[in-house]
MDAnalysis code that builds the backbone (N, CA, C; Angstrom):
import MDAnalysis as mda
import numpy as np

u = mda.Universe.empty(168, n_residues=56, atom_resindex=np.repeat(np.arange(56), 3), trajectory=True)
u.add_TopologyAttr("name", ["N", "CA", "C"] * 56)
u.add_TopologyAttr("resid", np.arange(1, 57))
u.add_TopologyAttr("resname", ["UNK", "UNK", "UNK", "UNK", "UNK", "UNK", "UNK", "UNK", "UNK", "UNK", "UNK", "UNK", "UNK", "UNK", "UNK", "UNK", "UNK", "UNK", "UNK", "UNK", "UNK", "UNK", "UNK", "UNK", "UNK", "UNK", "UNK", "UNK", "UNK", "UNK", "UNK", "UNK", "UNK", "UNK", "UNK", "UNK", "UNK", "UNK", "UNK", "UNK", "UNK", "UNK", "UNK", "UNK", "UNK", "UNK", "UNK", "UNK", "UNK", "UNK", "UNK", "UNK", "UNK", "UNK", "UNK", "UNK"])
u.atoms.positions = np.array([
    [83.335, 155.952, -169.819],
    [83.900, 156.471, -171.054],
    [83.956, 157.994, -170.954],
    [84.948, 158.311, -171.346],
    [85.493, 159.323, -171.096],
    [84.191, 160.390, -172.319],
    [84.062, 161.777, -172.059],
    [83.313, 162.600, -173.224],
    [84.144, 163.151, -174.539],
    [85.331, 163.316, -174.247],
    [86.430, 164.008, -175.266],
    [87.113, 162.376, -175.477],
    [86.860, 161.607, -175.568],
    [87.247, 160.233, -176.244],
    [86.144, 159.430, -177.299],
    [85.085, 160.261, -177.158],
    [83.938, 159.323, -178.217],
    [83.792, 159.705, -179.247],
    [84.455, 158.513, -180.678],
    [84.864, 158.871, -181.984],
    [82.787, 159.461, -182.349],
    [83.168, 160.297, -182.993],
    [81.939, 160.784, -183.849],
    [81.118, 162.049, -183.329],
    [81.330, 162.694, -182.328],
    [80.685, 163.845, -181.449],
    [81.439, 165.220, -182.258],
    [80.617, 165.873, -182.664],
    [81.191, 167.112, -183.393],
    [81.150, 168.147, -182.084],
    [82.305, 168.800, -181.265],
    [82.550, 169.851, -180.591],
    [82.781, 171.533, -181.065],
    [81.862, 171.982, -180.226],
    [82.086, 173.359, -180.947],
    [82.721, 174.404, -179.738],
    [83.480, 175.602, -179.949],
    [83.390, 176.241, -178.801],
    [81.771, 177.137, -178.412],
    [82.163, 177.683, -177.191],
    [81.103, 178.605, -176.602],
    [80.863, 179.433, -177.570],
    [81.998, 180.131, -177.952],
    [81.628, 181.473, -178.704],
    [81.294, 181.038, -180.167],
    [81.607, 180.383, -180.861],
    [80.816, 179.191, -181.984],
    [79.576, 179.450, -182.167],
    [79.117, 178.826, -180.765],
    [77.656, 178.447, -180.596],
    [77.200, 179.306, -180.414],
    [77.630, 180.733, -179.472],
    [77.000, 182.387, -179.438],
    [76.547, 182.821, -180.428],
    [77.514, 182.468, -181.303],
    [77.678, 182.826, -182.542],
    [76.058, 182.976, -183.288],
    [76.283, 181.584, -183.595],
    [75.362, 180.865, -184.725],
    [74.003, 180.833, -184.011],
    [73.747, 180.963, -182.913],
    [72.458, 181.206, -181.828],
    [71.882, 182.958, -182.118],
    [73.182, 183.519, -181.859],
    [72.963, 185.420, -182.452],
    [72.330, 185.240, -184.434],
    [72.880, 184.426, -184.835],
    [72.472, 184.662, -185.989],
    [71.504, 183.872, -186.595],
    [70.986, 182.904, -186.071],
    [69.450, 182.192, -185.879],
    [68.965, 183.509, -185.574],
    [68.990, 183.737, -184.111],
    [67.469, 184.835, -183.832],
    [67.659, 186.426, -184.594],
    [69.015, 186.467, -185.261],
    [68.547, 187.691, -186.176],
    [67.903, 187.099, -187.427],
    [68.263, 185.837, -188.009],
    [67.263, 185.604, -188.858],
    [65.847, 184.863, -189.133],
    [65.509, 185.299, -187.457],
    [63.803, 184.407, -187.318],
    [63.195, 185.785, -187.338],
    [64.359, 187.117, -186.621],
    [63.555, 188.277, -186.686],
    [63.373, 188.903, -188.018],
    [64.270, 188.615, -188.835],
    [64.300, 189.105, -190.013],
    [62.842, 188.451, -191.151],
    [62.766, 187.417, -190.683],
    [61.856, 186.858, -191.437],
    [60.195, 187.438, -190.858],
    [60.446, 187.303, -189.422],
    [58.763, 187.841, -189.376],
    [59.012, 189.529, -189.483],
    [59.679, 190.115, -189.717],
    [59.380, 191.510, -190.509],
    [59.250, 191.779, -192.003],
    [59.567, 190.562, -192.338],
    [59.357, 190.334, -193.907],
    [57.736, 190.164, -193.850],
    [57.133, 188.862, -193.426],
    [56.039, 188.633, -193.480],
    [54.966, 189.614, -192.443],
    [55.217, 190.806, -192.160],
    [54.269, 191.488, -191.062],
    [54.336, 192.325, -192.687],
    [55.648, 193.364, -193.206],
    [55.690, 194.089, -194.444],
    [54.540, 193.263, -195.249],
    [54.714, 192.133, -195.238],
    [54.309, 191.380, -196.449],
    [52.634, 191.800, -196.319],
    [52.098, 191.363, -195.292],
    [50.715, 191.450, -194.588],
    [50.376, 192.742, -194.626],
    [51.276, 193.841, -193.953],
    [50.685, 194.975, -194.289],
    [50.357, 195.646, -195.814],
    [51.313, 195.033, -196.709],
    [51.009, 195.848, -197.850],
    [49.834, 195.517, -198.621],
    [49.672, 193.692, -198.151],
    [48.762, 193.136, -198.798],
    [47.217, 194.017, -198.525],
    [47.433, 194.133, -196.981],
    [45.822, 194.885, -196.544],
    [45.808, 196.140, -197.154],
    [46.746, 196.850, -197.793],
    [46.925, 198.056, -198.232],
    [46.354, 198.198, -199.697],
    [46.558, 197.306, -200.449],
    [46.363, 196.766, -201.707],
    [45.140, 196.784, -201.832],
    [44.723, 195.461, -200.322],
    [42.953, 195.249, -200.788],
    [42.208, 196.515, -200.146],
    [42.669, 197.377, -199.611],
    [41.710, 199.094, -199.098],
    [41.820, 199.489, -200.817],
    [42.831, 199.605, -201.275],
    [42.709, 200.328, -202.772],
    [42.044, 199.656, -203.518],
    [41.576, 198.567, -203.777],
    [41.011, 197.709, -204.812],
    [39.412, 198.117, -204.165],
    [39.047, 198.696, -202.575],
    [37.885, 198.651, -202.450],
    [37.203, 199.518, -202.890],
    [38.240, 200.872, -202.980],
    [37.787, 202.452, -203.029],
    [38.040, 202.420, -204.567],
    [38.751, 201.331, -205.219],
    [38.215, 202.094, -206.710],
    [36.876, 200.930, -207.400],
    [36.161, 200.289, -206.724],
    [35.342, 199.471, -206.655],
    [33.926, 200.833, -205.997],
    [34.220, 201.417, -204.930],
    [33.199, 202.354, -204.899],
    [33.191, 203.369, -205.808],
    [34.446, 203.804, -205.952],
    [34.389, 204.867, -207.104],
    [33.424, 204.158, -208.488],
    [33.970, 203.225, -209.327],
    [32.760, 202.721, -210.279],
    [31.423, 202.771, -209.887],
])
């Protein structure tokens, strides 16, 4: 059986798939710079909550 004869196979081109592969890994990078921001501010937060805890 032929590959370009089997009803139901969704074909994409190369550059398609470049495509949508480039814009997966910009948005896996996008996300762990969200959550590193996220992490850093959090530790930033709890240093200030410590120093006005010594200050009292």
């Amino acid at each position: 059986m032929n590959s370009h004869s089997r009803k139901g196979v969704a074909q994409v081109s190369v550059s398609d798939a470049l495509q949508l592969m480039l814009m997966f890994g910009t948005f896996i990078v996008t996300l762990l710079a969200l959550v590193v921001e996220l992490i850093k501010n959090q530790q930033k937060n709890n240093r200030l909550s410590s120093a006005k805890l010594a200050v009292i």
